[in-house]
C-alpha positions in Angstrom: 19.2 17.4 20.4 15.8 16.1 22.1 14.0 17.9 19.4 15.6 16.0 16.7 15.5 13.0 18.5 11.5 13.2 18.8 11.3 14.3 15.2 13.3 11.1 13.9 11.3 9.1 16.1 7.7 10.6 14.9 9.2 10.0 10.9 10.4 6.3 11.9 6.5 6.1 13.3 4.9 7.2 11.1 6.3 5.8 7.9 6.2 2.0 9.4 2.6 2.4 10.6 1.8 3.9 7.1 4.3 0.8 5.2 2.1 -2.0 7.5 -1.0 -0.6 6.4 -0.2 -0.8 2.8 1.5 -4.1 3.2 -1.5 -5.5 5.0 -4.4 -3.8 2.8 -2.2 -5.8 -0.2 -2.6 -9.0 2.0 1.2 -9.5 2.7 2.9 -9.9 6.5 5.7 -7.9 5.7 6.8 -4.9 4.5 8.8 -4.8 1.1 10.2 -2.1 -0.2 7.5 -1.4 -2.8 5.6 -0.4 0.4 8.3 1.4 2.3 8.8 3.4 -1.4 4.5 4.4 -1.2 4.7 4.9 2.1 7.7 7.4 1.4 5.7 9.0 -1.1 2.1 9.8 0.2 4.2 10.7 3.9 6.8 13.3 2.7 6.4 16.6 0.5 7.2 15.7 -3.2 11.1 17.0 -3.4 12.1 15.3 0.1 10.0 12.3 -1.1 11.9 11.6 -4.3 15.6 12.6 -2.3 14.6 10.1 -0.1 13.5 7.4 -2.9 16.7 8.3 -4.6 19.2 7.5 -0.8 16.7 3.9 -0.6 17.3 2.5 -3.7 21.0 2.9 -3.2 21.0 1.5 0.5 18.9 -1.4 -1.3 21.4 -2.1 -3.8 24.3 -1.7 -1.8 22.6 -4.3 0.7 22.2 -6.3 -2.0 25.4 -6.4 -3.0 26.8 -7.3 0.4 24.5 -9.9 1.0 25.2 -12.3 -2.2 28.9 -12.4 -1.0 
């Protein structure tokens, strides 16, 4: 369970670090998630990339529906 633990945390690491370097090389403060999607992307293998693109954009519009209520 450690194992996965340490993995998650490494993934969650890398993939903000990676997300505030894009969002800062495009001038911005924050991260959007245009640069959460890129840094998705050039992180993960191609298949596990798009799976995971796929999962956001459905967290992304469920959140959105929750929130204009």
């Amino acid at each position: 369970m450690a194992v996965m633990n340490t993995f998650c945390d490494d993934m969650f690491s890398t993939l903000a670090s990676e997300a505030g370097a894009l969002a800062r090389a495009n001038g911005g403060k924050t991260c959007s998630t245009k640069c959460v999607r890129s840094a998705v992307a050039l992180t993960l293998p191609a298949g596990l990339a798009k799976h995971a693109a796929t999962e956001m954009n459905k967290a992304v519009t469920r959140f959105g529906h929750w929130s204009a209520l």
